[in-house]
C-alpha positions in Angstrom: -10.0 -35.7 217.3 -8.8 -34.1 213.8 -7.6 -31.2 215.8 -5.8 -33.0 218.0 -3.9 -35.4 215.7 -3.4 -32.0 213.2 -1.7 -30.8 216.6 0.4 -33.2 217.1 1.3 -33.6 213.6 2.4 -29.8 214.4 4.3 -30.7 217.1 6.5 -33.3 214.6 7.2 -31.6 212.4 8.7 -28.6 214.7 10.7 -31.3 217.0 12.9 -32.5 214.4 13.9 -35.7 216.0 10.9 -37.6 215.3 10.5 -36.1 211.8 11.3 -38.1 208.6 14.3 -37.4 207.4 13.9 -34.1 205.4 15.4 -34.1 201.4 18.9 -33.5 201.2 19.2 -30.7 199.1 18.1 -27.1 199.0 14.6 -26.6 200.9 11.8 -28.8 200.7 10.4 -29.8 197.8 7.3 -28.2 196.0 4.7 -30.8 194.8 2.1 -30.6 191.7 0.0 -34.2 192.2 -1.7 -34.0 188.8 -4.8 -36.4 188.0 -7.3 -36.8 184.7 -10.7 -38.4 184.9 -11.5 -41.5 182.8 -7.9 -41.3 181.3 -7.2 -44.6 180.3 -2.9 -46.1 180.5 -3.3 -46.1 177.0 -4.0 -42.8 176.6 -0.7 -41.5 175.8 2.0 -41.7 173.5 4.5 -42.9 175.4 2.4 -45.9 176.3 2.5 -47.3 172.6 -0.4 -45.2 171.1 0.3 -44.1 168.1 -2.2 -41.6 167.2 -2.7 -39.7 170.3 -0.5 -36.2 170.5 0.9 -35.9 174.2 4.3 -34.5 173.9 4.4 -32.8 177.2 3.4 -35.9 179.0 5.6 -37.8 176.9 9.0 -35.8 177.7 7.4 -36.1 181.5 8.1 -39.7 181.3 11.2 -39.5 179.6 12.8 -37.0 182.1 11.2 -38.9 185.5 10.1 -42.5 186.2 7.0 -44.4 183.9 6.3 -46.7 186.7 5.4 -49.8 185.0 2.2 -51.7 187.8 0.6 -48.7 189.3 -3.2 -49.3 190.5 -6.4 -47.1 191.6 -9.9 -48.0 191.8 -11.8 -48.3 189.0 -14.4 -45.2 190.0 -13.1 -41.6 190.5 -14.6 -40.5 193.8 -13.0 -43.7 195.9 -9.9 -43.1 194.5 -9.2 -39.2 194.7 -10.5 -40.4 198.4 -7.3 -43.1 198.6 -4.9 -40.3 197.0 -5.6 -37.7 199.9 -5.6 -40.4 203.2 -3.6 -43.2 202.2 -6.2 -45.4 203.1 -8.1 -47.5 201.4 -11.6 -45.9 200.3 -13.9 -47.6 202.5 -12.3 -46.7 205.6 -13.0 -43.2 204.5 -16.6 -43.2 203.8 -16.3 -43.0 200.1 -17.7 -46.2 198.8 -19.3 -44.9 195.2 -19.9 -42.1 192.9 -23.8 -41.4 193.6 -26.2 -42.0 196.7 -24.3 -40.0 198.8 -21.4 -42.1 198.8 -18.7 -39.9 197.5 -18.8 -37.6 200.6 -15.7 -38.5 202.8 -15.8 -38.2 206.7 -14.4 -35.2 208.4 -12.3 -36.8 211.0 -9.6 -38.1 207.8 -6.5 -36.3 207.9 -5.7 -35.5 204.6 -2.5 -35.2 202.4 -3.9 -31.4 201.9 -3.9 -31.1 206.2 -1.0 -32.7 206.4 1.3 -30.7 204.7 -0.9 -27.3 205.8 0.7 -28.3 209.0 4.1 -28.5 207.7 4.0 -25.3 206.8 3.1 -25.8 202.5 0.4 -23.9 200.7 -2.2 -25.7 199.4 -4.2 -25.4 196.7 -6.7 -27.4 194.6 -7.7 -26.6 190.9 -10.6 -28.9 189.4 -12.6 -31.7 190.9 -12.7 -32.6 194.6 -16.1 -34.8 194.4 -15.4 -35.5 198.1 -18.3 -33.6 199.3 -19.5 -30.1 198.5 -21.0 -28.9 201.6 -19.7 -28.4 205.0 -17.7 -29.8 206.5 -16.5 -31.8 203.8 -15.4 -29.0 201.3 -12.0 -29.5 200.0 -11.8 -25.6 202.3 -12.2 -27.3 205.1 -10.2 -30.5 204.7 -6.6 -28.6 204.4 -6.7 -26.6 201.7 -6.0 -22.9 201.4 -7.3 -21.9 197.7 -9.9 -24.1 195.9 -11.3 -23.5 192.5 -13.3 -26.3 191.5 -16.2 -27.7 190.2 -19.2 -29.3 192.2 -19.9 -32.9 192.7 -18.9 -35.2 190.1 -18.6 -33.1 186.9 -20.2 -29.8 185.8 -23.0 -31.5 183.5 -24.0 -33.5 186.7 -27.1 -32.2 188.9 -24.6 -31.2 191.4 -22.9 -27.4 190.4 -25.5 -24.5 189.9 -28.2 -25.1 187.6 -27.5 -24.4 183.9 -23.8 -25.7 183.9 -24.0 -27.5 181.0 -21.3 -26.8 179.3 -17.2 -26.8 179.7 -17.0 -23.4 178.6 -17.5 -20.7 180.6 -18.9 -22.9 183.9 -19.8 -21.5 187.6 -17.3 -22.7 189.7 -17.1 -22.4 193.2 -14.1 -20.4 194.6 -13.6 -21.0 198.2 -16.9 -21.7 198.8 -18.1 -18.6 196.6 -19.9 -19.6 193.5 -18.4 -18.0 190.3 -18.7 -17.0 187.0 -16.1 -17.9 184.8 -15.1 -17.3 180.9 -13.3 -20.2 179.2 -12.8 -23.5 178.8 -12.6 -25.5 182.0 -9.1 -27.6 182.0 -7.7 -24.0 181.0 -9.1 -22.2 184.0 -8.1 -25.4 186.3 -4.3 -24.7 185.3 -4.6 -20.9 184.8 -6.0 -21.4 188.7 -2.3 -23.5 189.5 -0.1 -21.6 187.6 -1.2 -18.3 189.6 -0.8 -20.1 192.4 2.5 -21.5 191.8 3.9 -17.7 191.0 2.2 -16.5 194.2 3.8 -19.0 196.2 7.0 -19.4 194.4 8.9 -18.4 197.4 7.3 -20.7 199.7 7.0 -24.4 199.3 3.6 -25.3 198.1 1.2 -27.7 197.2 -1.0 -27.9 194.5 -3.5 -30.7 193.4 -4.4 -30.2 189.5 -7.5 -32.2 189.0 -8.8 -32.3 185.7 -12.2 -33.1 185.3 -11.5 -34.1 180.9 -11.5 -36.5 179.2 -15.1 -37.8 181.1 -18.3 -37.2 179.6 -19.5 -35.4 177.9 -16.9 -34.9 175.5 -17.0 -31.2 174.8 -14.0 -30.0 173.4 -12.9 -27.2 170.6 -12.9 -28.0 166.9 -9.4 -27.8 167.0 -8.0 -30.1 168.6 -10.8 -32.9 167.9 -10.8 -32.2 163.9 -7.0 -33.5 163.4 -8.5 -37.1 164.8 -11.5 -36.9 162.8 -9.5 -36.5 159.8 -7.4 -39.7 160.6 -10.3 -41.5 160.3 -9.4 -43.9 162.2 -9.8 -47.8 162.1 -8.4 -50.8 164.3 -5.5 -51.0 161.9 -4.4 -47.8 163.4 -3.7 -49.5 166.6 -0.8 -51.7 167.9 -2.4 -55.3 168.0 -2.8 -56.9 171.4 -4.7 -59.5 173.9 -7.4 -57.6 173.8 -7.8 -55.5 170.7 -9.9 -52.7 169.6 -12.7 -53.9 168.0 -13.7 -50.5 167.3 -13.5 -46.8 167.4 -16.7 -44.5 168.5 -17.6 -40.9 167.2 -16.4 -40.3 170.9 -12.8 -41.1 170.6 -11.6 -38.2 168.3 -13.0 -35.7 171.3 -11.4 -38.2 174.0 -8.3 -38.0 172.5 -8.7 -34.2 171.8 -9.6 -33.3 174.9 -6.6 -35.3 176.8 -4.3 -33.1 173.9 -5.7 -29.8 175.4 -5.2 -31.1 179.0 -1.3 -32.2 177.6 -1.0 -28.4 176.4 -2.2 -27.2 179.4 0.3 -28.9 181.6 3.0 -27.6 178.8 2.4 -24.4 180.4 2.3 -25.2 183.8 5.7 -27.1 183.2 6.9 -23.9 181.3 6.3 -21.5 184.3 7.9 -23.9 186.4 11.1 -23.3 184.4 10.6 -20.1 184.0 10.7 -19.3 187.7 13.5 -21.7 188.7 11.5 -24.0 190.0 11.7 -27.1 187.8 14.4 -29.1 189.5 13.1 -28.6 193.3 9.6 -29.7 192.1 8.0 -33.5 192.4 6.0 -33.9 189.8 3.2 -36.9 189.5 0.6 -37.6 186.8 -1.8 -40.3 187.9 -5.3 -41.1 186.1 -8.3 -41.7 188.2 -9.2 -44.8 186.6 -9.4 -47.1 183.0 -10.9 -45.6 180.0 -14.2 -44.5 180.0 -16.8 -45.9 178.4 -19.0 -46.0 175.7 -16.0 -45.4 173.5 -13.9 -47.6 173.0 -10.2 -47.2 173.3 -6.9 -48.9 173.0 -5.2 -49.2 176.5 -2.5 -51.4 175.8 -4.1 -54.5 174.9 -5.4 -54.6 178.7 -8.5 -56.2 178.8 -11.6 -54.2 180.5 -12.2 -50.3 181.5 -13.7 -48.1 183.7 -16.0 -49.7 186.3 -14.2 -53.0 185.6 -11.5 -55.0 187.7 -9.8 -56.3 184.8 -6.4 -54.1 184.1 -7.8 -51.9 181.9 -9.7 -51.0 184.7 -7.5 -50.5 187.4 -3.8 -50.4 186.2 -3.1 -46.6 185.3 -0.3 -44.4 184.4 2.2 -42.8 187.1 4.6 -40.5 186.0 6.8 -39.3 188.9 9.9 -36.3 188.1 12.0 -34.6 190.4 15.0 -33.6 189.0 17.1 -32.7 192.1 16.7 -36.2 193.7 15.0 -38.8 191.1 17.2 -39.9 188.0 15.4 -40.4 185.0 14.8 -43.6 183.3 14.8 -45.9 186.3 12.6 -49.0 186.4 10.0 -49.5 189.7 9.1 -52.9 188.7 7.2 -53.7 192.0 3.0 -52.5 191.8 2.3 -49.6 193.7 -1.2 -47.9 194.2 -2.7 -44.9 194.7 -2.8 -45.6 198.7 1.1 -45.1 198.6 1.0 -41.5 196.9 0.0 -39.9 200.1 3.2 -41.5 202.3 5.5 -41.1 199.2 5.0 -37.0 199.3 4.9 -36.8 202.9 8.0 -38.6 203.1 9.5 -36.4 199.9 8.7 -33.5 202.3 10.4 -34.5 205.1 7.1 -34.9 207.0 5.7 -37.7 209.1 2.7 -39.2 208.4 -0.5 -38.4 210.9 -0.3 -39.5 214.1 -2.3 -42.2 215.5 -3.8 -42.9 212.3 -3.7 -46.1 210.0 -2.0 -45.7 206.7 -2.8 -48.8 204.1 0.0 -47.8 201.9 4.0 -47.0 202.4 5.7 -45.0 200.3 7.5 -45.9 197.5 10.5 -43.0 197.7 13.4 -45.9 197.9 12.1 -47.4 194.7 12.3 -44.0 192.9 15.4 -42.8 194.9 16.9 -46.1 193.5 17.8 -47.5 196.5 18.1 -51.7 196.9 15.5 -51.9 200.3 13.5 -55.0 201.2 9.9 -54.7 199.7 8.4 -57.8 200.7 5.3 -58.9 198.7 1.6 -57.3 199.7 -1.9 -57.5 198.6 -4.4 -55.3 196.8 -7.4 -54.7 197.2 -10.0 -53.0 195.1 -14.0 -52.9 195.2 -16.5 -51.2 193.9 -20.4 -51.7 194.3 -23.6 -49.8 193.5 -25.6 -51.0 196.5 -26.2 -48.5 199.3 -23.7 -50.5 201.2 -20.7 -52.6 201.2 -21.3 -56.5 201.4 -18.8 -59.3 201.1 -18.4 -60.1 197.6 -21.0 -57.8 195.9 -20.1 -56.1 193.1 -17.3 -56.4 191.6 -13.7 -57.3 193.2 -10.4 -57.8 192.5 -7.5 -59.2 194.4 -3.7 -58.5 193.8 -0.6 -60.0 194.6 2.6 -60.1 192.7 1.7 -63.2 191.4 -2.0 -63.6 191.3 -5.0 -61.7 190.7 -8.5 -62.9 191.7 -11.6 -61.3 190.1 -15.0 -61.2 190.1 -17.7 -58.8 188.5 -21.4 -58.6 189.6 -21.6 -60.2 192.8 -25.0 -59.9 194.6 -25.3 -59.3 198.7 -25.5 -62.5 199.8 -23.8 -64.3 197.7 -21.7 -67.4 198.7 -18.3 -67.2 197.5 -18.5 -70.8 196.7 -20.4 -70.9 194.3 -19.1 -67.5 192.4 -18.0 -67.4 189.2 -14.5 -66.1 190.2 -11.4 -65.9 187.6 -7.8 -65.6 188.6 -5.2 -64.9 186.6 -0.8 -65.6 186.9 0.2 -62.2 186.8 4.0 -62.9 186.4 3.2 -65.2 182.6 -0.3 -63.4 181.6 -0.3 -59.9 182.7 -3.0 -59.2 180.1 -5.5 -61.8 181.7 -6.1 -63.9 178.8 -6.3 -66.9 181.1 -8.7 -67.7 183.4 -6.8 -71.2 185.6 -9.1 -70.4 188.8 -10.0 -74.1 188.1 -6.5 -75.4 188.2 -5.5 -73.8 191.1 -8.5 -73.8 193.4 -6.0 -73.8 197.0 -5.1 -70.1 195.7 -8.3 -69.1 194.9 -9.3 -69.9 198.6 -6.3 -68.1 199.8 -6.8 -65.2 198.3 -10.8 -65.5 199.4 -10.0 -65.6 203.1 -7.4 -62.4 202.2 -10.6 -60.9 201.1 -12.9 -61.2 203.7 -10.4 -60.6 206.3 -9.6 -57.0 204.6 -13.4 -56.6 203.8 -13.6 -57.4 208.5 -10.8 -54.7 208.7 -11.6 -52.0 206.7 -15.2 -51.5 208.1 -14.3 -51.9 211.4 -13.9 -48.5 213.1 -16.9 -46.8 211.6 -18.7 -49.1 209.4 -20.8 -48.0 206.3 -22.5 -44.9 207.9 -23.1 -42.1 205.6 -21.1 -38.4 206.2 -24.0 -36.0 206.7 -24.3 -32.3 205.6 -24.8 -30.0 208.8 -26.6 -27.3 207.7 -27.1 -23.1 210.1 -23.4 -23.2 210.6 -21.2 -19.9 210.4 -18.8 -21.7 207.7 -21.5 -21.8 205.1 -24.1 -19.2 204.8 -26.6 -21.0 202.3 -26.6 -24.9 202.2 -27.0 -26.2 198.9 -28.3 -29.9 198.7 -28.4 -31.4 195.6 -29.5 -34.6 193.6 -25.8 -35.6 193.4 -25.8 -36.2 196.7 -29.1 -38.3 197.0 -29.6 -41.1 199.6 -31.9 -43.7 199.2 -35.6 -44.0 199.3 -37.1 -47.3 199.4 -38.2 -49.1 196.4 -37.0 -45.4 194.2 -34.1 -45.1 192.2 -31.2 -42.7 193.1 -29.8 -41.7 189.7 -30.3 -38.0 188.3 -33.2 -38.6 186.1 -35.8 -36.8 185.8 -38.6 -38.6 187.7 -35.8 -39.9 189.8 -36.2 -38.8 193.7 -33.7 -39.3 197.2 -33.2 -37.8 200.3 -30.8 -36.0 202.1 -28.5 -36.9 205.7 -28.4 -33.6 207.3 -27.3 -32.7 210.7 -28.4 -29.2 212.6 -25.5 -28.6 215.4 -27.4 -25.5 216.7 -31.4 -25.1 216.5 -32.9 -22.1 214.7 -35.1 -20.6 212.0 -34.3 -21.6 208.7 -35.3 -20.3 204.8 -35.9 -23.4 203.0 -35.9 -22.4 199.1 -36.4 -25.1 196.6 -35.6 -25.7 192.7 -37.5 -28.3 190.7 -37.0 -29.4 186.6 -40.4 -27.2 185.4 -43.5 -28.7 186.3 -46.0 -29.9 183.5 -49.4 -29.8 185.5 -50.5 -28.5 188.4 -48.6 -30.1 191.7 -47.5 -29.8 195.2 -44.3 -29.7 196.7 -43.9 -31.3 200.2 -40.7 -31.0 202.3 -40.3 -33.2 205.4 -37.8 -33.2 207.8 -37.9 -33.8 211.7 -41.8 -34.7 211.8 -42.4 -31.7 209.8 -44.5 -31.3 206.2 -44.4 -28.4 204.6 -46.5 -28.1 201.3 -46.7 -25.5 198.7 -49.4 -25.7 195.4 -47.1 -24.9 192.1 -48.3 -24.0 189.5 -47.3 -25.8 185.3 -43.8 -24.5 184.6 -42.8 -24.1 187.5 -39.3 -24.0 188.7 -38.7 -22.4 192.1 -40.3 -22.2 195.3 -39.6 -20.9 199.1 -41.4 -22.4 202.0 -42.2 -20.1 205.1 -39.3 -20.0 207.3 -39.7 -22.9 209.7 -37.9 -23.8 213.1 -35.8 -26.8 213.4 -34.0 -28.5 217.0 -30.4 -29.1 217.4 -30.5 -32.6 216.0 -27.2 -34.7 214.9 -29.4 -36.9 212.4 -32.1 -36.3 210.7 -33.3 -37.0 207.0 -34.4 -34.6 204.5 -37.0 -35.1 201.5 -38.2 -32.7 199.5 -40.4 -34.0 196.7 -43.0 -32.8 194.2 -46.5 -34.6 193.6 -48.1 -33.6 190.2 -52.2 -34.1 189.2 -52.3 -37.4 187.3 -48.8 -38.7 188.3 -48.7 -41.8 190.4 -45.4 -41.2 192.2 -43.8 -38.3 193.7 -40.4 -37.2 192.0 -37.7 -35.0 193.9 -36.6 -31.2 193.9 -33.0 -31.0 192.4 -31.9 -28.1 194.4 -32.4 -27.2 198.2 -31.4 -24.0 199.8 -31.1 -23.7 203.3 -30.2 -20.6 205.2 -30.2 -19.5 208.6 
């Protein structure tokens, strides 16, 4: 099916009458779609905080457009999954961070595919955390040269054991695992800016994807010391709705770290003019999320942060430039979302969106081109949950109009929207959601409910909540690494990273074989045995205390498109099993 639509998208783009119209000047445009994790809106100087140094980001806003209502999800993996479909993150697969749940199904067409087709480069420099396996490898979802880290971040049990640290980190370079020297926001732009001078002549695409400021906050002396020296207090900060109550050992590091990443992008934005490339370039800067937490930070007297469906949660920066066709200073006073970003670029590149498939947003090029066009009202929507899957109202929810927002936070399966504490808030007189008239208003709050479940029908409709699954023995991928990133659920077990934590893997084989199973385990402290089970099979191997590493005989598996993998470890004296972090497989 991908191949087909990818075909077809082919086929627009070469009969020019059913192509978007292309830009008017010079050749097509070269884009740099740049995005920080846990980066809050506040989190800049040209947002009104008056302590952090962003200059480059700064004079970015100055020269483009600082959109003013611009919304994500308030979790990284489901929106870096919205950013590269234009579709809303459950129709993709991607409904968490953990479990399993970041890894995005094959058959999406991505922005990265989509302008492959059109003849762009593409490249991606940072963190993917759409699935590091085949087939869901940023390699084989449109891109032509990726340098990034696995899983969710490089201190995560998801790269290759013993990254710990944001200086000199494995990294995986089109599919090849690494070894770097440096600190890793400089190695993600080293990785764009060689790209942009290789392709220079061409148009191309490049997704920068810092994985700073998140946890942890590792970060050179020098550019965390000149915060530590401010010492800083609430009285440093603009007052708002929501003020800081206070400031944590974190925040100096936060804040340095988002300086390095601001110098960094100095120097992208540098080659760019060195090369003559500035004006035919469309620039946007987009945070994955509200500020992370346990620090505590201003973000504009929003209320709320990371994880949460208040503002300060979901309402991030978007800086847009293009010199050639975008005039600076210009006001998009409608709320946009990262579901538009995708049609926005295609559009800017004079490419049609992917046939047959359902985009959730539109692009917003006639509000930054300045043009008067009719942009009725629409709703957001924006979920996140921690369950294995999606249910009406569990977790926590918003719901966006112009005018209204509806919230809710920790909603249980099950729950009966009646009787939930839900909040909404008049957008248009209290965009800093001090006011909670849910109760005055109760004939909205039932609108926007039935908006709700209707979008909650629609988006799980063509697939429901199935799970991507990892197919292992294929020619793309010579050794299958599993990891406890990517952990599904065992009954009654937790599926978080610790170390007496344990999960199982969705694999598919596409061809039957012999396969090397090779296991890695945190070190053992008694006697144990490790047990591997997959298709009806147990495999079990005595370790012995400290150890780390074992291989099971080569066994033979069928061509199966489902099975489930566990491999777990049972020591002398311990009650319950716990899992291996690492699994090989090979062919």
């Amino acid at each position: 099916m991908k191949r087909f639509l990818l075909l077809s998208l082919l086929c627009l783009t070469w009969c020019t009458g059913f192509v978007v119209a292309a830009p008017q000047k010079g050749r097509r445009p070269n884009v740099i779609l740049i995005i920080t994790d846990d980066q809050g809106y506040g989190d800049l100087g040209c947002h009104g905080n008056p302590v952090i140094k962003t200059p480059n980001l700064d004079k970015l806003a100055r020269q483009g457009i600082d959109t003013r209502f611009f919304y994500v999800c308030s979790l990284c993996a489901p929106t870096r999954a919205s950013l590269m479909t234009g579709r809303y993150h459950y129709r993709t697969g991607v409904t968490s961070v953990h479990m399993g749940r970041s890894l995005m199904h094959t058959d999406e067409v991505t922005l990265a595919e989509s302008l492959r087709a059109a003849g762009y480069h593409t490249g991606i420099f940072g963190k993917w955390h759409l699935g590091d396996s085949y087939p869901m490898r940023a390699i084989d979802q449109g891109v032509e040269e990726a340098l990034v880290h696995l899983g969710g971040g490089m201190t995560e049990p998801s790269g290759p054991p013993g990254n710990t640290s944001y200086w000199d980190p494995v990294l995986n370079h089109n599919g090849k695992s690494i070894q770097t020297k440096g600190y890793c926001s400089d190695l993600f732009t080293d990785g764009a800016i060689e790209f942009v001078v290789k392709h220079r002549h061409e148009p191309f695409f490049v997704y920068l994807a810092f994985n700073c400021p998140h946890s942890p906050y590792q970060i050179d002396k020098k550019y965390s010391q000149p915060y530590e020296q401010m010492n800083l207090k609430p009285a440093d900060f603009p007052a708002g709705a929501h003020p800081l109550e206070k400031v944590s050992s974190a925040t100096a590091k936060v804040y340095g770290m988002i300086t390095n990443i601001d110098e960094n992008l100095g120097r992208l934005f540098a080659k760019l003019d060195e090369l003559g490339l500035r004006e035919n370039t469309l620039i946007m800067f987009v945070t994955d999320n509200g500020g992370g937490s346990p620090r505590s930070w201003y973000n504009g007297g929003m209320r709320g942060g990371k994880c949460t469906q208040y503002e300060g949660g979901l309402r991030v920066p978007l800086l847009i430039r293009w010199p050639e066709r975008i005039k600076p200073g210009q006001e998009v006073d409608q709320f946009t979302a990262h579901i538009d970003i995708m049609p926005t670029i295609l559009e800017a590149c004079g490419t049609s969106p992917p046939e047959g498939v359902k985009l959730d947003g539109r692009s917003i090029l006639p509000l930054l081109l300045g043009r008067k066009v009719d942009w009725p009202d629409r709703t957001f929507f924006s979920q996140h949950v921690w369950c294995d899957t999606p249910v009406p109202y569990a977790g926590n929810i918003a719901v966006r109009t112009r005018k209204y927002k509806l919230v809710h936070h920790g909603g249980k399966p099950g729950a009966d929207p009646a009787a939930l504490p839900l909040e909404l808030y008049d957008m248009e007189s209290d965009p800093l959601e001090t006011r909670n008239i849910a109760a005055d208003h109760p004939q909205v709050v039932r609108k926007m409910c039935k908006d709700y479940e209707a979008w909650f029908a629609d988006v799980g409709r063509d697939r429901g909540y199935e799970a991507p699954r990892v197919l292992i023995g294929t020619p793309h991928e010579e050794v299958t690494m599993l990891t406890a990133h990517d952990w599904r659920g065992l009954p009654g077990r937790s599926r978080w990273w610790h170390p007496h934590d344990i999960g199982c893997w969705e694999i598919g084989v596409p061809s039957g074989g012999v396969f090397e199973i090779r296991c890695k385990c945190n070190p053992t402290k008694r006697p144990a045995v490790a047990h591997l089970t997959v298709q009806g099979l147990d495999l079990v191997q005595d370790l012995k205390p400290g150890a780390t590493d074992y291989v099971f005989k080569p066994i033979s598996l069928k061509a199966s498109p489902a099975e489930r993998l566990v491999a777990s470890i049972v020591e002398q004296g311990v009650e319950k099993p716990y899992g291996a972090r690492y699994v090989y497989i090979k062919r």
